[in-house]
C-alpha positions in Angstrom: 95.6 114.9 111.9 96.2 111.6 113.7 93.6 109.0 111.7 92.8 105.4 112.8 91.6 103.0 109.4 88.6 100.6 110.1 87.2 98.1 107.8 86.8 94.9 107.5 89.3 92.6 105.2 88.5 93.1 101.4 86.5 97.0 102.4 89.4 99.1 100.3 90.7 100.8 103.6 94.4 100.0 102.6 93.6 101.8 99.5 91.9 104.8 101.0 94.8 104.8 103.7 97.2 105.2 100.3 94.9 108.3 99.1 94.6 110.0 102.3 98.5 110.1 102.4 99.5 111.0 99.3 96.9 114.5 100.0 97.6 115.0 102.9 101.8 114.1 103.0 101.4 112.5 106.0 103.1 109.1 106.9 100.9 105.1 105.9 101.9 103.4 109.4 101.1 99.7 109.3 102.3 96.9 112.3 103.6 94.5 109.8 105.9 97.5 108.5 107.0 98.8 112.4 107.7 95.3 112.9 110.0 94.5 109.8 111.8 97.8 109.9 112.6 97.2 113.9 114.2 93.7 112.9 115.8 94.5 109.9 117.5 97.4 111.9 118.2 95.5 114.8 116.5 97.9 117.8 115.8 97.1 120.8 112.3 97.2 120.1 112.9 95.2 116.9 114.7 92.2 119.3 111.9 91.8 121.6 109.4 91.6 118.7 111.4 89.2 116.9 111.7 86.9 120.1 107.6 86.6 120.3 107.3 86.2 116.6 110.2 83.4 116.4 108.3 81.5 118.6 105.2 81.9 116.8 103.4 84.1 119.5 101.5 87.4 119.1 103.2 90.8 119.7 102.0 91.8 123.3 99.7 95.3 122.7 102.2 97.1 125.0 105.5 96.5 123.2 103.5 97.0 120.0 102.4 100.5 121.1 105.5 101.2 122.1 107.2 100.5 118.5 104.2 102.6 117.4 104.6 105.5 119.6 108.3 105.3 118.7 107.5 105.8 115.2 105.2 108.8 115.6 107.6 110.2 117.0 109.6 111.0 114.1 109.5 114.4 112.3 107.6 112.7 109.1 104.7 112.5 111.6 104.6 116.2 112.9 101.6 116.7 110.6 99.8 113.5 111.8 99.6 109.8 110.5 97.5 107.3 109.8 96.9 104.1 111.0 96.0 101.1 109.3 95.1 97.6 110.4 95.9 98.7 114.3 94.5 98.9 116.7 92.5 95.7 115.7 90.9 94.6 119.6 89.5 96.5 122.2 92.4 96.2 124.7 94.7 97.6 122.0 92.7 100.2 121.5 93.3 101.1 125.2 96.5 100.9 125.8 96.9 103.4 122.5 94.4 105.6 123.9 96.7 105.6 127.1 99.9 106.4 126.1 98.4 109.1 123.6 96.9 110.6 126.6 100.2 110.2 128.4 102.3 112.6 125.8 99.1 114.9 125.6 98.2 113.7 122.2 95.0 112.0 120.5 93.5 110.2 118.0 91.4 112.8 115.6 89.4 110.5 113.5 88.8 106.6 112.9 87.1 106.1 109.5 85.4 103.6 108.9 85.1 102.0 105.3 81.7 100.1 105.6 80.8 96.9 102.9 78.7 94.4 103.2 80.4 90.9 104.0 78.2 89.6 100.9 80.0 92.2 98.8 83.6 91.4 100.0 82.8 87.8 99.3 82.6 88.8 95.6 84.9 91.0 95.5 87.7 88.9 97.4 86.5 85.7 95.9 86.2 86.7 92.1 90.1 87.3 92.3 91.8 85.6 89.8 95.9 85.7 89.5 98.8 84.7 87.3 100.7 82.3 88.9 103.6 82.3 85.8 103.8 86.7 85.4 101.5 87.9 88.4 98.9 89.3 86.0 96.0 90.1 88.4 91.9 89.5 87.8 88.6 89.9 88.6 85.9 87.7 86.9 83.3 90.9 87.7 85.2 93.7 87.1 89.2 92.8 85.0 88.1 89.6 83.5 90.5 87.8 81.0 89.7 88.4 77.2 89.6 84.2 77.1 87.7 82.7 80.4 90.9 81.7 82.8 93.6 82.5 81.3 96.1 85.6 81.2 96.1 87.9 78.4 99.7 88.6 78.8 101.4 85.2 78.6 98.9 82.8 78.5 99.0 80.6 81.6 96.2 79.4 83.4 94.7 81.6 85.9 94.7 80.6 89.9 92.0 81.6 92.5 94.7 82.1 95.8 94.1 80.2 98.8 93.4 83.3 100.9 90.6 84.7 97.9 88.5 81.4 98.2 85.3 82.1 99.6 85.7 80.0 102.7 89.0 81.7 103.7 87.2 85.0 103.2 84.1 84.1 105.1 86.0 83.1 108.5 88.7 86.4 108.2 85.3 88.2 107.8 84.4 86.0 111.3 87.0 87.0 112.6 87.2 90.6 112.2 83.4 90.7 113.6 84.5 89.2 116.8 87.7 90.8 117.8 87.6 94.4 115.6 83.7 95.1 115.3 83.5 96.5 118.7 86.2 99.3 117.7 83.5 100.9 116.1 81.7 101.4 119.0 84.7 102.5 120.9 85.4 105.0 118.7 81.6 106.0 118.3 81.5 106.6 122.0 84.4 109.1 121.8 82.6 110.9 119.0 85.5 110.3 116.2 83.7 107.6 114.7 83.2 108.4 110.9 82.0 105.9 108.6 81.6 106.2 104.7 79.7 103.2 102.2 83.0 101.4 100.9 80.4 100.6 97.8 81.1 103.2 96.5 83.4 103.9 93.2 87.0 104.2 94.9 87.4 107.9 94.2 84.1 108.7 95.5 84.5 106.8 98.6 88.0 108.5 99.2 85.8 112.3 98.5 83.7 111.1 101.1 86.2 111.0 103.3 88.2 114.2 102.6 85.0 116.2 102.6 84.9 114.4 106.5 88.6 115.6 107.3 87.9 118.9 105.5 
């Protein structure tokens, strides 16, 4: 059961991802963990993405499909994997599909955890952290018993950079541009599942096993 994650920042797919794992005992594969285990182990692999990334370039898709293709590779991923946060553009997407193709394999299913951008707005944006113990917040859902400030030690609370609505409006920009038309790749090669991230967390993730059955 080879399963792709789409969503936009903020939809819960991470989450889902987790869930989906943990049932199934298949391996969470994300980039930004292929590429720090490569480096800190020193591959080959693991020198070439280092060399891009030290000058402050992009992985090229191809050598990042290849440190993917190296990981599925392993025994934990006999079963299947899943995914998450790549492929993220259309030519990525291809060159996955490719190589896939190349060993005879496949992507089974890309799910795709749907929320309105006005939802992840609040729910990004109503974050609220402990800079002094790392207590975490939400004014909506986990507020703090006193407005602003942490119930366990008291400090003021901080809205992060990356949780200001702003921030969260242009990563949402940006996902519609480059990642958006994923779901109509996918759709087209009839793996395309989506479920209403609005949902309550373990209904959403029921959606989705009743989908991989």
């Amino acid at each position: 059961m080879k399963i792709i994650m789409l969503g936009a920042p903020g939809a819960g797919k991470g989450t889902q991802a987790q869930m989906i794992c943990d049932k199934y005992s298949i391996p969470h594969i994300s980039t930004g963990d292929l590429f720090r285990s490569n480096i800190k182990n020193g591959t080959e692999l693991g020198k070439k993405a280092k060399e891009y990334m030290d000058k402050g370039q992009l992985v090229p898709d191809e050598l990042t499909v290849q440190l993917l293709l190296d990981r599925v590779a392993n025994d934990d991923c006999k079963n299947g994997y899943v995914l998450d946060g790549f492929p993220r553009t259309i030519p990525q997407a291809e060159v996955l599909d490719k190589e896939l193709s190349g060993l005879g394999d496949k992507v089974d299913f890309a799910i795709n955890v749907d929320v309105p951008d006005e939802n992840i707005v609040r729910r990004m944006s109503g974050r609220r952290t402990c800079p002094k113990c790392g207590a975490s917040y939400h004014i909506e859902h986990i507020p703090p018993k006193k407005e602003g400030v942490c119930d366990r030690c008291g400090a003021e609370l901080i809205q992060r950079d990356d949780d200001k609505p702003e921030t969260v409006q242009n990563r949402l920009s940006v996902y519609h541009e480059q990642t958006q038309p994923l779901i109509n790749f996918y759709d087209e090669k009839a793996i395309l599942k989506t479920v209403d991230g609005t949902k309550d967390l373990n209904d959403v993730f029921a959606d989705i096993v009743a989908i991989l059955g």
